[in-house]
C-alpha positions as a printed Julia matrix, in Angstrom:
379×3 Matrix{Float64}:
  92.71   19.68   -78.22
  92.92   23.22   -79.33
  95.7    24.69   -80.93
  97.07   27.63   -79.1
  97.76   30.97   -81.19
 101.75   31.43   -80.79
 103.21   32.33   -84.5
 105.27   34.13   -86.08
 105.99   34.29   -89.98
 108.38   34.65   -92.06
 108.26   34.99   -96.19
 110.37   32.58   -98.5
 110.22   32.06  -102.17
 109.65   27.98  -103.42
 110.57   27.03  -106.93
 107.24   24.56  -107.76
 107.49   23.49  -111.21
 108.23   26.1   -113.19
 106.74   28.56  -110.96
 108.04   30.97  -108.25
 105.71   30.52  -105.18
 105.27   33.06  -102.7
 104.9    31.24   -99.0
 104.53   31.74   -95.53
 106.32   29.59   -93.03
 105.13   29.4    -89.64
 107.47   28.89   -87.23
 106.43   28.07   -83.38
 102.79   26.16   -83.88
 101.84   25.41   -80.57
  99.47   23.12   -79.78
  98.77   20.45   -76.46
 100.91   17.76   -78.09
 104.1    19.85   -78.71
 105.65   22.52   -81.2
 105.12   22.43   -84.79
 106.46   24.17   -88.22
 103.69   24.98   -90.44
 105.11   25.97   -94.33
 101.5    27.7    -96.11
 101.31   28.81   -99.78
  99.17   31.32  -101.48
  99.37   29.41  -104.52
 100.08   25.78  -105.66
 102.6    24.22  -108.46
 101.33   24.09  -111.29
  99.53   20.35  -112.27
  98.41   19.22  -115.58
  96.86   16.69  -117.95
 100.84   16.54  -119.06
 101.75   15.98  -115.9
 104.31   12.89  -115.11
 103.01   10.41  -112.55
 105.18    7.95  -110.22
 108.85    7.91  -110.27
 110.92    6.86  -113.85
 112.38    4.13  -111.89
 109.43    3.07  -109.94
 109.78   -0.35  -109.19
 106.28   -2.56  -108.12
 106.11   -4.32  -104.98
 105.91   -8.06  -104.15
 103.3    -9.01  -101.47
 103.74   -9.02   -98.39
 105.5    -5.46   -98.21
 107.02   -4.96   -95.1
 109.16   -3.7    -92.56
 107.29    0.08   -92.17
 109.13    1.74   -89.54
 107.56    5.25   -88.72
 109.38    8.61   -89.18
 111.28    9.79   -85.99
 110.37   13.02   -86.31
 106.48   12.17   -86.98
 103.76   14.2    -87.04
 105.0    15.45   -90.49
 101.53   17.79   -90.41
  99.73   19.4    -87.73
  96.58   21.3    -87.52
  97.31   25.18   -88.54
  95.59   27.99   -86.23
  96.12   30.75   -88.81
  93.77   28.63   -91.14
  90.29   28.38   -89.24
  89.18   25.0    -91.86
  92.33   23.59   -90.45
  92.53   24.61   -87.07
  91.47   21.79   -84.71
  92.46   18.45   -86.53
  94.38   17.23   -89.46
  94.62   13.48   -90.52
  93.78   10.29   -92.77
  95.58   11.86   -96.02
  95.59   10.07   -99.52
  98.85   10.47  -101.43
 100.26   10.53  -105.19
 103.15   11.21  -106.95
 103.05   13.91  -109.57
 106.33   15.95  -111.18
 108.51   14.49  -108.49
 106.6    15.29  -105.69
 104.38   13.76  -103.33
 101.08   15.09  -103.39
  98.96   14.84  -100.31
  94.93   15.56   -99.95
  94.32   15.29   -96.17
  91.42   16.03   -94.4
  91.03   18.97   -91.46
  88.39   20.02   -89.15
  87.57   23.05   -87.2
  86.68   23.4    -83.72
  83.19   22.61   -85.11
  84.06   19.35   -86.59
  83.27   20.16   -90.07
  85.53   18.51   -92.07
  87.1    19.71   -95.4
  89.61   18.4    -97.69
  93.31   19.81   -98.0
  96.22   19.9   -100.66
 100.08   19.82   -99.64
 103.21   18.52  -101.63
 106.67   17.34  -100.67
 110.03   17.55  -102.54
 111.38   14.76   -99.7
 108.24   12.97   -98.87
 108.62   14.39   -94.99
 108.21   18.13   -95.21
 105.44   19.76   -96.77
 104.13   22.57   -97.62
 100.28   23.03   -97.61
  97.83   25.45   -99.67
  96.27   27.72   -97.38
  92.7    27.21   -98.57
  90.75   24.01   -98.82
  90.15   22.51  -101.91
  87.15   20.54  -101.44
  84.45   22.03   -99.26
  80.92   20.98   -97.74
  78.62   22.4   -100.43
  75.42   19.97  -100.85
  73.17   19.33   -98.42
  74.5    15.71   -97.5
  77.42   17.34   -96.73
  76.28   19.65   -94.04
  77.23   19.55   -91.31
  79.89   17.36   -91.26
  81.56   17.84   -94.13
  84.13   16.3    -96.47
  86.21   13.37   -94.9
  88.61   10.89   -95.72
  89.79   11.15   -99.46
  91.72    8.43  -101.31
  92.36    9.66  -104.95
  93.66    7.85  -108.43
  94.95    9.22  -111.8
  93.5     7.61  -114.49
  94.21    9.59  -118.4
  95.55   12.62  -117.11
  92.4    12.63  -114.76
  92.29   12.5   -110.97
  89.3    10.36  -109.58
  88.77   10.81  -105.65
  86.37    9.19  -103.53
  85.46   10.89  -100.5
  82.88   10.68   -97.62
  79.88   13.15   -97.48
  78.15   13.01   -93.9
  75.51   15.35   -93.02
  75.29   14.56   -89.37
  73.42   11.19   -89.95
  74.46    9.28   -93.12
  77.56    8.98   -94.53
  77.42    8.77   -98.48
  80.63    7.86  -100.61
  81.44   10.39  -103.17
  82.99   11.16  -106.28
  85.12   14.56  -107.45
  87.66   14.94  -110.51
  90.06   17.31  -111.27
  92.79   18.12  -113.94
  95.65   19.51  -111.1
  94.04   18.69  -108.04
  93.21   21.96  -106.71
  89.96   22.34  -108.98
  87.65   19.59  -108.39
  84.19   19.14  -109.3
  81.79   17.48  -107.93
  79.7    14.33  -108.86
  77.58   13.52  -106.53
  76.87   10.16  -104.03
  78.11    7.2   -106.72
  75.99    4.19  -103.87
  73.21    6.0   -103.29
  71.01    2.74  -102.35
  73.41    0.4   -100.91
  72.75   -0.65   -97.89
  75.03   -1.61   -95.26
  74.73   -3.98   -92.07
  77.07   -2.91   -89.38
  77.8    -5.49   -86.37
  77.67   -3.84   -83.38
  79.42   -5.74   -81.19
  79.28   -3.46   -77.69
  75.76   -3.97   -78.39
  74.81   -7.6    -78.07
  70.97   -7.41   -78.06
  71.29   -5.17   -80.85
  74.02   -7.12   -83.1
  73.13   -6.31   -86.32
  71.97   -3.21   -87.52
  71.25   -2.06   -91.11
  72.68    1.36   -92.37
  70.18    2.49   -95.3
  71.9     4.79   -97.87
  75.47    4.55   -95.99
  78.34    3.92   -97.78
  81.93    4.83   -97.4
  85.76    3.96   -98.01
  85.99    3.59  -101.32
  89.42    2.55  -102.8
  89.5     2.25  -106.84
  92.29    0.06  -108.81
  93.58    2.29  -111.11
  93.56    0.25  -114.5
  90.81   -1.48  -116.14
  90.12   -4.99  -115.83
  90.04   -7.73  -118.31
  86.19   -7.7   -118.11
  86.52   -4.02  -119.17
  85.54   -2.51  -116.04
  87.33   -0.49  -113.09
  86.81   -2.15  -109.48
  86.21   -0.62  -106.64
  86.33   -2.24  -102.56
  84.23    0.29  -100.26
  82.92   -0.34   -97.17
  83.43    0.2    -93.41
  81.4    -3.04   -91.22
  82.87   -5.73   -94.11
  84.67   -4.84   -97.78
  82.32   -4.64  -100.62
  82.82   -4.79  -104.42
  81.52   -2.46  -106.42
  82.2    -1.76  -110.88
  82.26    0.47  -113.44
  83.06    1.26  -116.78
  83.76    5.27  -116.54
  85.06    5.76  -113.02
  82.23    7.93  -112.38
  78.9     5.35  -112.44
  79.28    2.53  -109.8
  77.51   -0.57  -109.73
  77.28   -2.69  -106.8
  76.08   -7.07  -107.54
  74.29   -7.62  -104.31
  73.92  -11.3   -104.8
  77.7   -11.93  -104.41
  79.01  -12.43  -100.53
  81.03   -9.79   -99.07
  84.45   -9.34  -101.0
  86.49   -9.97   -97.43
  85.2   -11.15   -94.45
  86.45  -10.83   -91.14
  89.09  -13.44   -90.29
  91.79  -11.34   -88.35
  91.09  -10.95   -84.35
  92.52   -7.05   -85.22
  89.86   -6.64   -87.5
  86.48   -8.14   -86.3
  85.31   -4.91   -85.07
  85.33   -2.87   -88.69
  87.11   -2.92   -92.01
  88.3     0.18   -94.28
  89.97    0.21   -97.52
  93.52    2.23   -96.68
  95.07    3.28   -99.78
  94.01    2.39  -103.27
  95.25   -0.99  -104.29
  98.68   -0.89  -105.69
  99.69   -3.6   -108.71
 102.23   -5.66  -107.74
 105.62   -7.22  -109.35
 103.82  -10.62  -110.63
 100.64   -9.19  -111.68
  98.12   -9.51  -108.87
  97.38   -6.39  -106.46
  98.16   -5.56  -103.2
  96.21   -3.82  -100.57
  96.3    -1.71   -97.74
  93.25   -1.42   -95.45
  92.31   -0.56   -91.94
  90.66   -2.73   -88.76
  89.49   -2.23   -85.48
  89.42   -4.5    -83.05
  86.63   -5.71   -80.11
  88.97   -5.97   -77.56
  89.7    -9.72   -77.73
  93.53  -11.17   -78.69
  95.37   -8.8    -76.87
  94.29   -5.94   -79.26
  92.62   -3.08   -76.83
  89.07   -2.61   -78.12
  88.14    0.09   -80.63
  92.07    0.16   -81.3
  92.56    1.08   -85.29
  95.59   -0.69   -86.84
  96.62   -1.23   -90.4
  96.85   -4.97   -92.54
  97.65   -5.72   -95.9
  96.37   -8.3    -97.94
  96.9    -9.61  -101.39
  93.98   -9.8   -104.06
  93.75  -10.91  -107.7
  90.68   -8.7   -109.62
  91.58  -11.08  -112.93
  90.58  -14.52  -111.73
  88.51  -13.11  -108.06
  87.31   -9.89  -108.73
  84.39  -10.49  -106.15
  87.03  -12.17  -103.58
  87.58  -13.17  -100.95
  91.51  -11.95  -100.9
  94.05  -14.57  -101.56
  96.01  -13.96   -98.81
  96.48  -11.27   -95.79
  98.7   -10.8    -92.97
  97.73  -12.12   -89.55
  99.07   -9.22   -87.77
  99.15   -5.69   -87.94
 101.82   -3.12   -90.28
 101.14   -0.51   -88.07
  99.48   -0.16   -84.7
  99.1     2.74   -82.04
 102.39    2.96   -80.33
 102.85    6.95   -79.53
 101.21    9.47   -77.22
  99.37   11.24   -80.08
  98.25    7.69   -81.73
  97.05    6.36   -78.38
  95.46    9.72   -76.74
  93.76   11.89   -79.34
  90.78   13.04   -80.55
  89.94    9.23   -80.82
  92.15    7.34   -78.63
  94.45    4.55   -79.93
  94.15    5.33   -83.91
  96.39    4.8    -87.1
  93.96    4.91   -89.71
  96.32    4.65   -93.43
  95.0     6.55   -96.62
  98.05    6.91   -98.52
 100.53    4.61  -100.26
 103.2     5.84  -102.55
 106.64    4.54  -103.78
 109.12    7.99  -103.73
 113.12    8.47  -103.28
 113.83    4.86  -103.4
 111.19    3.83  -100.02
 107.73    3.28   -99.84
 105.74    6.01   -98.4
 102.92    5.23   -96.11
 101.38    8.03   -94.7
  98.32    7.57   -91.59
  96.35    9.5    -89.43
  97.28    9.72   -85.76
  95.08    9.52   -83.1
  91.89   11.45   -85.65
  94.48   14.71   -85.13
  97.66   14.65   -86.71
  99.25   13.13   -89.71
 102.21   10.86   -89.62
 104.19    8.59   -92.25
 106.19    5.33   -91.98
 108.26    3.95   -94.63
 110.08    0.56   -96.01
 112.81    0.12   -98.3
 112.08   -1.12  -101.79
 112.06   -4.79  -102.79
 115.24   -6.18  -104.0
């Protein structure tokens, strides 16, 4: 669905931090699916090692956390056709809360499909304004051609860790990029490059199971260290895996250990995905978003993505399985851009954050657009 040129722009001043931003805001952003405002910077508020993350109140969940009723006025971003990377598609962002703002690093695509990684923030945790250039970009060759996808990122020391997806067309490798004030990132390469994954194809049944060599993907990172004095890590996209380590940056994956979560829902028998990165809850143990897709079977239409949450305990089961998830869905396709996009009936989560008294969760629609739901805090 391509956008259709139709802007006109106007210039405003922002106060970020303690700098005076020049923007652009674009109003009238046509595109198939309706009219959207675009607000662009030139430059980005200022992020550093000093920075303050989370709210001063922030209060940690109990599992299950629910109740996530999407935002009325959804999609909160759209693709932008005065910014070629993000032109065609805009979805699956990761989210963080720096300075009292929500930070989001989204992913976009051009007509061609190449996929790069971009930075917007939020005062309300609805409207934001994006930076006009991409901050992560397909540089390596098992990047090329498709790009930089899907990024879920942590702050760990003043330090923010973010896994991504490399796919060059073929192979999809998990990544690994850092950054003081996440608009300079540097790269560090595939962190899995031998794991091997089995994906069941299940629209294929004389084909079931198929090995992936060298794929990996989905990695979501707990953002304090464990007793055992490592950092865990669940990646994966046919079942969850478990993977360590003991800088953030070096993974190791124990291969003689069963997958960390099996299938159980029917939503989820097709494929699994880590959503956001785990969040640590009120009574110690974790709780975590992910994503499923479904075969079809339980009244769930097949390929549909929808979101779960489960509850896990890296202490006492750091290689699983969870100790509990929900047997249906948080969030499932419900609207005309979730059900018809450029992958039909899609909420794919990436981002979890707690922000103005709600929880924050913010989702792809339909591979296209990005949308958020929230819930009201625990009492």
């Amino acid at each position: 669905m391509a956008p259709i040129r139709n802007m006109k722009f106007l210039s405003a001043l922002l106060l970020g931090g303690s700098e005076i931003i020049a923007a652009q805001i674009t109003n009238s952003n046509a595109t198939a699916n309706g009219t959207y405002h675009v607000y662009s910077s030139n430059s980005v508020p200022r992020v550093t090692t000093n920075s303050t993350e989370n709210e001063a109140n922030y209060t940690a969940p109990y599992f299950p956390l629910l109740g996530f009723e999407e935002y009325a006025q959804n999609p909160i971003l759209a693709p932008n056709p005065a910014n070629n990377w993000e032109s065609a598609y805009l979805y699956n962002p990761s989210a963080i809360v720096i300075d009292d703002k929500v930070w989001l690093l989204y992913r976009a695509q051009n007509s061609s499909k190449t996929s790069t990684i971009g930075l917007a923030w939020s005062t309300d945790g609805y409207n934001f304004t994006r930076y006009n250039k991409p901050v992560v970009t397909p540089t390596e060759s098992y990047e090329i051609p498709g790009g930089c996808e899907d990024p879920r990122v942590i702050r760990v020391n003043g330090t923010f860790y973010m896994t991504y997806t490399a796919y060059d067309g073929k192979t999809a490798r998990l990544c690994m990029a850092t950054s003081a004030n996440l608009m300079d990132w540097t790269k560090h390469g595939p962190i899995l490059p031998n794991t091997t994954d089995v994906v069941w194809n299940w629209q294929d049944p004389l084909n079931s199971w198929v090995p992936r060599q060298g794929w990996s993907k989905s990695g979501a990172i707990l953002n304090e260290r464990q007793p055992d004095g490592t950092y865990h890590m669940h990646f994966g996209d046919s079942f969850l895996y478990f993977a360590n380590s003991t800088d953030l940056i070096h993974w190791n994956v124990t291969y003689n250990q069963p997958v960390w979560a099996p299938k159980l829902n029917v939503w989820e028998q097709g494929l699994m995905e880590s959503a956001a990165p785990p969040v640590k809850t009120r009574d110690g143990k974790w709780l975590k978003i992910y994503n499923g897709v479904a075969t079809g079977q339980g009244g769930y239409k097949a390929t549909q993505y929808s979101t779960g949450e489960m509850l896990i305990d890296p202490v006492n089961s750091p290689f699983g399985p969870p100790l509990a998830r929900l047997e249906t869905p948080l969030l499932q396709p419900t609207n005309v851009r979730e059900i018809n996009g450029q992958v039909d009936n899609v909420v794919f989560s990436e981002g979890l954050v707690q922000f103005r008294g709600k929880w924050f969760l913010y989702f792809g629609e339909g591979d296209a657009f990005l949308g958020v739901a929230t819930t009201p805090l625990q009492p």
